[in-house]
SETI-771251 format. One line per field, with one value per residue: residue number from 1; residue in one letter; x, y, z of N, C-alpha, C in turn. Coordinates in pm, whole numbers, plus 50000, padded with zeros to 5 digits. Example, Ala and Ser with C-alpha at 12.3 -4.5 7.8 and 13.67 -1.06 7.14 Angstrom:
<rs>
nr: [1,2]
rest: [A,S]
n.c1: [51319,51285]
n.c2: [49431,49775]
n.c3: [50780,50708]
ca.c1: [51230,51367]
ca.c2: [49550,49894]
ca.c3: [50780,50714]
c.c1: [51320,51290]
c.c2: [49670,50003]
c.c3: [50780,50787]
</rs>
This chain:
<rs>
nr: [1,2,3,4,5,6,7,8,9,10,11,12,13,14,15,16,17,18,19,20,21,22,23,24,25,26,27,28,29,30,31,32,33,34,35,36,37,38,39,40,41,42,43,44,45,46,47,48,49,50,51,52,53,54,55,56,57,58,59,60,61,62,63,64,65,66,67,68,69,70,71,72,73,74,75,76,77,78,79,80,81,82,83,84,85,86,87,88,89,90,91,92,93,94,95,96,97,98,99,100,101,102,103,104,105,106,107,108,109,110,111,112,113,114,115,116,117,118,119,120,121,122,123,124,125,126,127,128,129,130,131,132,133,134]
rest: [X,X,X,X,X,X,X,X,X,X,X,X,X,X,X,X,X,X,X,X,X,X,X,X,X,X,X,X,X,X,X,X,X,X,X,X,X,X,X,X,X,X,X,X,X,X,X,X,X,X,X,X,X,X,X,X,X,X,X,X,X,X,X,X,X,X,X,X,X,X,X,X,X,X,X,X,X,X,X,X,X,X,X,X,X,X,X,X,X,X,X,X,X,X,X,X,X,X,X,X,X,X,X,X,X,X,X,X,X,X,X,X,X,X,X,X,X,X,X,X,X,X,X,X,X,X,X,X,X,X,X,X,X,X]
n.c1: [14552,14885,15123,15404,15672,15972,16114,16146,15895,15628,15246,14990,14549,14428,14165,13997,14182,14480,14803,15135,15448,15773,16102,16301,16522,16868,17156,17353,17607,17506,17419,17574,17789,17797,17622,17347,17295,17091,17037,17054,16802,16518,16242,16007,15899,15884,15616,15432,15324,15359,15416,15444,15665,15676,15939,16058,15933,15762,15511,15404,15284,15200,15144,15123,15293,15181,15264,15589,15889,16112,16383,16592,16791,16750,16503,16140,15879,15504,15304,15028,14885,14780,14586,14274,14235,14420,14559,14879,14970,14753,14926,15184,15108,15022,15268,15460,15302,15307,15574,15790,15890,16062,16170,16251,16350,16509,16471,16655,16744,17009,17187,17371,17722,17957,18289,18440,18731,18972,19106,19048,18802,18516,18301,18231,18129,17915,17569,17520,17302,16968,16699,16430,16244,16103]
n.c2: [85078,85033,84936,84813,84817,84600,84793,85012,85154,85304,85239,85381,85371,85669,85834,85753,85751,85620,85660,85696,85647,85760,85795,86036,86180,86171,86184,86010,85959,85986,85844,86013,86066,86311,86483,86535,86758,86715,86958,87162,87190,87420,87418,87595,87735,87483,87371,87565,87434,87100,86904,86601,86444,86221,86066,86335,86501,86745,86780,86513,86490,86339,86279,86443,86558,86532,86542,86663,86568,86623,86371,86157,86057,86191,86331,86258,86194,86184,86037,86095,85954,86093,85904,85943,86083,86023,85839,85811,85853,85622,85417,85436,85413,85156,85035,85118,84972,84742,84662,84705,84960,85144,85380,85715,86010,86355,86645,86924,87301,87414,87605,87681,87523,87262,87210,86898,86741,86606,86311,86310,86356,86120,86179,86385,86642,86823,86919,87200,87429,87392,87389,87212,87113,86919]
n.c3: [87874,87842,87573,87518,87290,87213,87086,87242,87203,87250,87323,87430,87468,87465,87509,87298,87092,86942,87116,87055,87187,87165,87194,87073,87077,87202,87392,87247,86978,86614,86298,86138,86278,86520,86740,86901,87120,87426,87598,87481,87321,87165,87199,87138,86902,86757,86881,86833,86611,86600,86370,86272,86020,85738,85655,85590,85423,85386,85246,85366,85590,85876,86133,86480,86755,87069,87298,87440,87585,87834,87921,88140,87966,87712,87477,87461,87272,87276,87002,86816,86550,86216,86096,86012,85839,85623,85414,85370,85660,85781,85688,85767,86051,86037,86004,86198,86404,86303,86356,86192,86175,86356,86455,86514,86309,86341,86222,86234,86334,86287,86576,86791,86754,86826,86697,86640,86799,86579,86574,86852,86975,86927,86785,86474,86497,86750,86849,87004,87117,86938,86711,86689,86403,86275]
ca.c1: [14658,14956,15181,15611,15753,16140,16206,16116,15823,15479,15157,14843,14429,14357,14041,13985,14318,14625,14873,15276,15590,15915,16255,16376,16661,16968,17367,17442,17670,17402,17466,17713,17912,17712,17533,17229,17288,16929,17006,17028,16707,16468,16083,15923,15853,15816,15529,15326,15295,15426,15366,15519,15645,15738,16085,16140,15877,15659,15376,15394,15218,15123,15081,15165,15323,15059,15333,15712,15928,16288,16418,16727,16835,16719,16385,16074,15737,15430,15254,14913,14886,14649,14533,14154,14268,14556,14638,15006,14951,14725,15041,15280,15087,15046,15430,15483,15227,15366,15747,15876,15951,16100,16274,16231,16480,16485,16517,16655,16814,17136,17182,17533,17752,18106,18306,18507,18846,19028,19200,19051,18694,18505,18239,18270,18018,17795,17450,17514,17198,16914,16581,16300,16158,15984]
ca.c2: [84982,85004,84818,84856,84703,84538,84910,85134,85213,85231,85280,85385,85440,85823,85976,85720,85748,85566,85740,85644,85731,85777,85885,86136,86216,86084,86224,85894,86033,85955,85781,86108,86113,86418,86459,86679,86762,86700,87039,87266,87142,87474,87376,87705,87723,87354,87338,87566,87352,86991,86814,86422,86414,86086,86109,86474,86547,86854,86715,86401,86529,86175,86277,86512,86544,86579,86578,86642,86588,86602,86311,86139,86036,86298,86375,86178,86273,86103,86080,86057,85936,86140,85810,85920,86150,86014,85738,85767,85739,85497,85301,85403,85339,85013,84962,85104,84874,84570,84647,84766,85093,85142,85470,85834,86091,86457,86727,87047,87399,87456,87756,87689,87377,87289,87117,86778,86730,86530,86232,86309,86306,86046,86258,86542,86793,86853,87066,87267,87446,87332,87371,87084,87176,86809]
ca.c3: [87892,87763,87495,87480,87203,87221,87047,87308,87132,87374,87260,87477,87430,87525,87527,87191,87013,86963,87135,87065,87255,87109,87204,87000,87067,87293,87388,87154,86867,86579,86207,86099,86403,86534,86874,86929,87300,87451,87717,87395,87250,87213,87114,87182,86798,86737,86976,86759,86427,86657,86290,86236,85889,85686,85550,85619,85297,85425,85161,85426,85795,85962,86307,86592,86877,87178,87465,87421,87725,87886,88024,88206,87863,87617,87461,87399,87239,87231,86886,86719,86393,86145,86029,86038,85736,85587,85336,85440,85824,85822,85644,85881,86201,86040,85992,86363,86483,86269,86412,86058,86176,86506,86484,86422,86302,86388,86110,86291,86245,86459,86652,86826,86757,86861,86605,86729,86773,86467,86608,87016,86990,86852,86655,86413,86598,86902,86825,87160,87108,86784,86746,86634,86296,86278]
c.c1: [14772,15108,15274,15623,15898,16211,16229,15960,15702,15416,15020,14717,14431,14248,14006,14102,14452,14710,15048,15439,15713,16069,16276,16460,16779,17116,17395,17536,17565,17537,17583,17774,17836,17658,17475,17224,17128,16907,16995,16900,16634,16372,16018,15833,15763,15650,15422,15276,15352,15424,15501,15536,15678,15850,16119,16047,15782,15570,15330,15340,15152,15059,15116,15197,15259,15165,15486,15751,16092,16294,16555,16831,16800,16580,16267,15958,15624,15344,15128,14908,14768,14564,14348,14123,14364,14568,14765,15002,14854,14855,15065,15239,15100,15197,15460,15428,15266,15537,15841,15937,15941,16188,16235,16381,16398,16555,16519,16758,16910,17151,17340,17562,17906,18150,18441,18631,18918,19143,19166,18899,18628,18335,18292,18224,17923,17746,17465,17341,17122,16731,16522,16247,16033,16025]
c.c2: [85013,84924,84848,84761,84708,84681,85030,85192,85181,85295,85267,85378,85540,85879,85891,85701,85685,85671,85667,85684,85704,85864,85959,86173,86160,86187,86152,85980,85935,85863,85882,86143,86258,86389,86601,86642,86831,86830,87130,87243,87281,87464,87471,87693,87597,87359,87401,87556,87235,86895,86654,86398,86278,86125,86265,86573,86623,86810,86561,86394,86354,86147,86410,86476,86585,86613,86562,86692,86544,86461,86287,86132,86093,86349,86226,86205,86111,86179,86028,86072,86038,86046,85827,85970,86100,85897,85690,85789,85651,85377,85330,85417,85220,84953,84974,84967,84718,84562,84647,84885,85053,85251,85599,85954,86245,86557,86883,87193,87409,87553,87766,87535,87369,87143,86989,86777,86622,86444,86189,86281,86219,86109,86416,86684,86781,86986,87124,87359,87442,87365,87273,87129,87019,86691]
c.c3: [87797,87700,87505,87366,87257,87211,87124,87273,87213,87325,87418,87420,87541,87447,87323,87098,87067,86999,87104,87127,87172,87175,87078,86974,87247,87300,87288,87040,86791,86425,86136,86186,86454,86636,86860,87072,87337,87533,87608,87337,87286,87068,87103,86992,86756,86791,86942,86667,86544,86539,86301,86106,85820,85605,85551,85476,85379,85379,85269,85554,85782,86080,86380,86715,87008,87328,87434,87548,87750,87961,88067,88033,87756,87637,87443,87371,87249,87102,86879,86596,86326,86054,86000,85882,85611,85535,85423,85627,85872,85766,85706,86010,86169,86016,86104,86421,86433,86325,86255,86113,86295,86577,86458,86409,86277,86297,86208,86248,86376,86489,86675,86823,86779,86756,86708,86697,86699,86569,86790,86996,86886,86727,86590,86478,86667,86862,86957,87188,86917,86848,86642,86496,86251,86342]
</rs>
């Protein structure tokens, strides 16, 4: 069965495990004026390490990504927590699951990016192509 929260945020049981969906990524221009265009997105790497870090701290793995997928509106992964292991993801499933956290942010390396026009467009730069590093 599964749960949506208000945030987007849906949670299944598979095969025993919490599973969690997330958007990832969007066209939106983000909190630095910046858009990671969802058609440049290339996972090939990602996909063999898929780790979930907390805060962008490598020392921090929480989960993985079991299924990352294109949609109409960007990306969205589903996650499993490493809570079976893990101090810090058993906390932050329990902050997901209490509606503290409701967001994830995407640490990546840019490949090609087009910078924005001063005064015409309303962000500074579009990732035209980027790849996933967590």
């Amino acid at each position: 069965m599964e749960k949506c929260f208000t945030t987007g945020i849906c949670k299944a049981d598979q095969d025993g495990q919490s599973v969690y969906g997330f958007r990832i990524t969007s066209p939106a221009i983000d909190r630095d004026k910046e858009i990671l265009d969802p058609a440049g997105m290339d996972a090939a790497n990602y996909l063999l390490n898929p780790v979930i870090l907390w805060g962008h701290d490598m020392d921090e793995v929480v989960g993985k990504a079991v299924n990352l997928r294109q949609t109409e509106t960007g990306w969205e992964a589903d996650i499993v927590f490493a809570d079976a292991v893990s101090e810090k993801a058993r906390e932050v499933k329990a902050l997901v699951d209490g509606g503290f956290v409701s967001a994830t942010s995407v640490r990546f390396r840019p490949i090609e990016r087009e910078e924005g026009r001063r005064g015409i467009d309303p962000y500074y730069r579009q990732y035209t192509r980027w790849e996933p590093l967590e």
